[in-house]
mmCIF file as gemmi writes it, N, C-alpha and C atoms, coordinates in Angstrom:
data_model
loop_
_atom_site.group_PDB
_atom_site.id
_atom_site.type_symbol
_atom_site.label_atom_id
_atom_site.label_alt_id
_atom_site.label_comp_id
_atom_site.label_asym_id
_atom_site.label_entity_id
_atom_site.label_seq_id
_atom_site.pdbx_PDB_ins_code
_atom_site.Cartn_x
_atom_site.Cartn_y
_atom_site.Cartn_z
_atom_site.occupancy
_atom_site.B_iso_or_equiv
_atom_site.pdbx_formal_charge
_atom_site.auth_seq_id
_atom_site.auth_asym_id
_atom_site.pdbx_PDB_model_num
ATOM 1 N N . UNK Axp A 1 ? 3.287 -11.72 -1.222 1 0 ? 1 A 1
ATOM 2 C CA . UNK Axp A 1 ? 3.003 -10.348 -0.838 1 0 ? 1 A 1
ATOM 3 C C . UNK Axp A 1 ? 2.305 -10.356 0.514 1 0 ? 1 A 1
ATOM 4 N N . UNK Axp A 2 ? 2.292 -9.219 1.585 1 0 ? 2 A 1
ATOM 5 C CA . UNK Axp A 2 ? 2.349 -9.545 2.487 1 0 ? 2 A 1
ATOM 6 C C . UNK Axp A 2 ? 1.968 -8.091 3.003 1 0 ? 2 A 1
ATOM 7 N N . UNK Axp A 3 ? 1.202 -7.738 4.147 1 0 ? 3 A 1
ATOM 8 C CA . UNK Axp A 3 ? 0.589 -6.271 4.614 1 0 ? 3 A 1
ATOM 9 C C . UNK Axp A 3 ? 0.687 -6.569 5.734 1 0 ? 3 A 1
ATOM 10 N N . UNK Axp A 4 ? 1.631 -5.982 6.646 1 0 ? 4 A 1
ATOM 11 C CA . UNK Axp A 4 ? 1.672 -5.907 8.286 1 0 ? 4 A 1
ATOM 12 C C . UNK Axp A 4 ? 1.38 -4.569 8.54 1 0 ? 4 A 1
ATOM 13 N N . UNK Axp A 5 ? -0.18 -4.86 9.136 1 0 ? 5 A 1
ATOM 14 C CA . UNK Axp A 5 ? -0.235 -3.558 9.813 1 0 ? 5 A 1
ATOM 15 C C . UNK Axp A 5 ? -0.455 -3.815 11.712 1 0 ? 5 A 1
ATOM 16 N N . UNK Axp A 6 ? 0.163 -2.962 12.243 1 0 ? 6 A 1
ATOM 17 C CA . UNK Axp A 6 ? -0.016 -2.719 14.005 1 0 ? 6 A 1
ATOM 18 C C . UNK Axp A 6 ? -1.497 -2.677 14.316 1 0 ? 6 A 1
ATOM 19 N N . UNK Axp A 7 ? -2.187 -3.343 15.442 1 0 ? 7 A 1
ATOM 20 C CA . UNK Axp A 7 ? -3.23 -3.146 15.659 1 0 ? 7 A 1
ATOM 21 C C . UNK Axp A 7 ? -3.788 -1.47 15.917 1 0 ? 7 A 1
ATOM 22 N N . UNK Axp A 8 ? -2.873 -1.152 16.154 1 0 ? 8 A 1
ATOM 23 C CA . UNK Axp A 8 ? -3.443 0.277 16.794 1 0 ? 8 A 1
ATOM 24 C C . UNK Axp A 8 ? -3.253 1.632 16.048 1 0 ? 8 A 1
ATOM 25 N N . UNK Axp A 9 ? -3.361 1.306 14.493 1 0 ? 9 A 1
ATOM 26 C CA . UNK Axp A 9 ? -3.082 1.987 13.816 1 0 ? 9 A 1
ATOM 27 C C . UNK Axp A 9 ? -4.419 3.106 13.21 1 0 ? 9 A 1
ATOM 28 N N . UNK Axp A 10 ? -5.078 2.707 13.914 1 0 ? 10 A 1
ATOM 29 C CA . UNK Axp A 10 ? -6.287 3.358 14.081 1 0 ? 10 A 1
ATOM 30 C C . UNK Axp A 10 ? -6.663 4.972 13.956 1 0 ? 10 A 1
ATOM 31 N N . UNK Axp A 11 ? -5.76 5.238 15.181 1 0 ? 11 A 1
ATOM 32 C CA . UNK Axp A 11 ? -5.136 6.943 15.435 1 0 ? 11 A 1
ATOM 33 C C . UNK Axp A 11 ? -3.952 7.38 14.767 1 0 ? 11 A 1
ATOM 34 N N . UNK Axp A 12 ? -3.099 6.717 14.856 1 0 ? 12 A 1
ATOM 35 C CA . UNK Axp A 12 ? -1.632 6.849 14.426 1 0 ? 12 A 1
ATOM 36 C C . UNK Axp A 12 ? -1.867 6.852 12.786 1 0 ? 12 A 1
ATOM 37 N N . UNK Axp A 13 ? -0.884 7.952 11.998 1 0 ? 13 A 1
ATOM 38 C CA . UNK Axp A 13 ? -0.824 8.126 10.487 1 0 ? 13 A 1
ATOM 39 C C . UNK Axp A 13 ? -0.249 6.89 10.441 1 0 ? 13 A 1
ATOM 40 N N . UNK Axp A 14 ? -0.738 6.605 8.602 1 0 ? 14 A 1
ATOM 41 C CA . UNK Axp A 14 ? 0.162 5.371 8.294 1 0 ? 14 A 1
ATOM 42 C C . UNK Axp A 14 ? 1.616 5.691 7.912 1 0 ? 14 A 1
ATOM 43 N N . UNK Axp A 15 ? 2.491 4.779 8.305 1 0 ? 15 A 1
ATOM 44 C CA . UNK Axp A 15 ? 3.926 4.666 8.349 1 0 ? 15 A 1
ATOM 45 C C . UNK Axp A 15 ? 4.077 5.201 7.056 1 0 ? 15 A 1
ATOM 46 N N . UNK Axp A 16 ? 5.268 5.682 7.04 1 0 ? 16 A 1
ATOM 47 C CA . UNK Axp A 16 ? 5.367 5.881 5.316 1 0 ? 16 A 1
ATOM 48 C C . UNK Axp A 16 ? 5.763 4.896 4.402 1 0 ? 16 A 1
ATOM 49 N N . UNK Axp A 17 ? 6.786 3.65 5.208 1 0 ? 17 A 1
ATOM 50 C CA . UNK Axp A 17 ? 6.541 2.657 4.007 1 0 ? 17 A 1
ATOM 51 C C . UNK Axp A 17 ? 5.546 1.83 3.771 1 0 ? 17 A 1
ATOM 52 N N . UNK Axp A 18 ? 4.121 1.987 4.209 1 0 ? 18 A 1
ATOM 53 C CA . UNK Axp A 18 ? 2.788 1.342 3.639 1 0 ? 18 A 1
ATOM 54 C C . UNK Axp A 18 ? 2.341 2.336 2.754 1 0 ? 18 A 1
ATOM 55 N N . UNK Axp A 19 ? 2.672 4.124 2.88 1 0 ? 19 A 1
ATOM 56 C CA . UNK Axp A 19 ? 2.161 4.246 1.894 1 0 ? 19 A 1
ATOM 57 C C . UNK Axp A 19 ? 3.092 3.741 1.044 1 0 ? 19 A 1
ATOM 58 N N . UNK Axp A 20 ? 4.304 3.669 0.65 1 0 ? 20 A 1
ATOM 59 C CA . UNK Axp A 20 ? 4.888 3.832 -0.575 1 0 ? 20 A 1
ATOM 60 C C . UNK Axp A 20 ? 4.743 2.249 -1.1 1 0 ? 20 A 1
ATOM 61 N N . UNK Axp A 21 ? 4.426 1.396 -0.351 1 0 ? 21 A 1
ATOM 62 C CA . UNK Axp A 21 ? 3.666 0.11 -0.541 1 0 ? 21 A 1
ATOM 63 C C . UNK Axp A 21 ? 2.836 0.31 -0.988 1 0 ? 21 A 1
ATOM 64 N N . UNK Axp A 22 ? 1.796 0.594 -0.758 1 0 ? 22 A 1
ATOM 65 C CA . UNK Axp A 22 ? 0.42 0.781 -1.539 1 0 ? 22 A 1
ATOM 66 C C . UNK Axp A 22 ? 0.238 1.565 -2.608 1 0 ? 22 A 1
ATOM 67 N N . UNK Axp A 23 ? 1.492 2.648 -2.89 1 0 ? 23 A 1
ATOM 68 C CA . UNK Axp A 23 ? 1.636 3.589 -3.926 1 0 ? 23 A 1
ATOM 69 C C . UNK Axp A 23 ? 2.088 2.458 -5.248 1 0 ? 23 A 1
ATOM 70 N N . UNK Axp A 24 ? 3.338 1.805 -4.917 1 0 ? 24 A 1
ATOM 71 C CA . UNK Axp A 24 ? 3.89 0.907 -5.621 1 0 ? 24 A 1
ATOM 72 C C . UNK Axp A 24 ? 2.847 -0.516 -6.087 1 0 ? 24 A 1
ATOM 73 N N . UNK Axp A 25 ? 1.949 -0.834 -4.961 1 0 ? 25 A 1
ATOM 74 C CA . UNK Axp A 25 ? 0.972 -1.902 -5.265 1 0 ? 25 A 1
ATOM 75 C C . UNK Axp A 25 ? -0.068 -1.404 -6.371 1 0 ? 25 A 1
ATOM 76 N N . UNK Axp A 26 ? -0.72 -0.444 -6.51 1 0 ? 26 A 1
ATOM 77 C CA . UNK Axp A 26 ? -1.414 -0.143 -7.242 1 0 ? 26 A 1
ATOM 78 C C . UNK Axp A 26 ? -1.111 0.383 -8.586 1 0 ? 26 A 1
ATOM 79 N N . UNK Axp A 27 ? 0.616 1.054 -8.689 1 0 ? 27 A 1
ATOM 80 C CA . UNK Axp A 27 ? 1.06 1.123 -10.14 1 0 ? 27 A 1
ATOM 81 C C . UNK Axp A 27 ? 1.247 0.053 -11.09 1 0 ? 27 A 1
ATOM 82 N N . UNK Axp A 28 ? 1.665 -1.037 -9.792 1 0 ? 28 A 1
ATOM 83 C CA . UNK Axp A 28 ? 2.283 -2.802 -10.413 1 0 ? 28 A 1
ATOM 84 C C . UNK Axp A 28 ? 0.602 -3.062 -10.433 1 0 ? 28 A 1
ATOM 85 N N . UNK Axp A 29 ? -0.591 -2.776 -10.562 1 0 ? 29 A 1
ATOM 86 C CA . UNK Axp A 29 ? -1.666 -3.419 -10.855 1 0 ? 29 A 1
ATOM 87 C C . UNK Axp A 29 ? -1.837 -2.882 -12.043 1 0 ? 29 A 1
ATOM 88 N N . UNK Axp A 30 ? -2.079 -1.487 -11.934 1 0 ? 30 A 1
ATOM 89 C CA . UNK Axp A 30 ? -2.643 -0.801 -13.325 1 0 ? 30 A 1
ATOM 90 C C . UNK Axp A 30 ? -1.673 -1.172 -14.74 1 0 ? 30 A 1
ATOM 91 N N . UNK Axp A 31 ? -0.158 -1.595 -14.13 1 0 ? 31 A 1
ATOM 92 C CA . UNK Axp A 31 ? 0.444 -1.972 -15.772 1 0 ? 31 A 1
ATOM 93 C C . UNK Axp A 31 ? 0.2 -3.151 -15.543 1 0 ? 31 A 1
ATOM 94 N N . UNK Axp A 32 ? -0.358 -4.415 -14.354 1 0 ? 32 A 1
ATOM 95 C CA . UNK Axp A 32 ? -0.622 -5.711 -15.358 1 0 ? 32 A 1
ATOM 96 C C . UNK Axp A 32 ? -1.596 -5.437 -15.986 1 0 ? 32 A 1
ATOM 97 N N . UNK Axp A 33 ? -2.983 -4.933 -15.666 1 0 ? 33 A 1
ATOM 98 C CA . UNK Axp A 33 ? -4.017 -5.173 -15.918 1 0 ? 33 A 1
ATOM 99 C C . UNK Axp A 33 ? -4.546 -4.129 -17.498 1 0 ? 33 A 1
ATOM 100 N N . UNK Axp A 34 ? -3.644 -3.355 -17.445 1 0 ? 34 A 1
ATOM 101 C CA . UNK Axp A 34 ? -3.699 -2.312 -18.6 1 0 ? 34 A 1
ATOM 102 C C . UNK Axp A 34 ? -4.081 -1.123 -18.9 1 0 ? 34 A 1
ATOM 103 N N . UNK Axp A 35 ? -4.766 -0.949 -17.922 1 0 ? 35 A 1
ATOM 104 C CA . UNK Axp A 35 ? -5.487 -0.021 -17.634 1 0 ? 35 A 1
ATOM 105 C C . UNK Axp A 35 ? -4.549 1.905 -17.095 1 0 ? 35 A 1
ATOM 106 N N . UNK Axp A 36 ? -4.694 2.703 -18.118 1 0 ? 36 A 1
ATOM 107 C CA . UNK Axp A 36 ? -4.382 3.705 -17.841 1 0 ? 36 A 1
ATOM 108 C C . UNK Axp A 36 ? -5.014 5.091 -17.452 1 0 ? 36 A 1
């Protein structure tokens, strides 16, 4: 697994496929871990 972000992302919104990365990273956590 792997997170490329641009240095200068500072100002700039995040891209939309980091969110849907990070949307997807945190669903694939909550069903390993069990937690609902």
């Amino acid at each position: 697994m792997a997170v490329l972000t641009p240095v200068e992302t500072a100002k700039a919104p995040m891209p939309e496929h980091e969110v849907v990365f990070l949307e997807n990273f945190f669903d694939e956590l909550r069903r390993r871990t069990g937690v609902r």
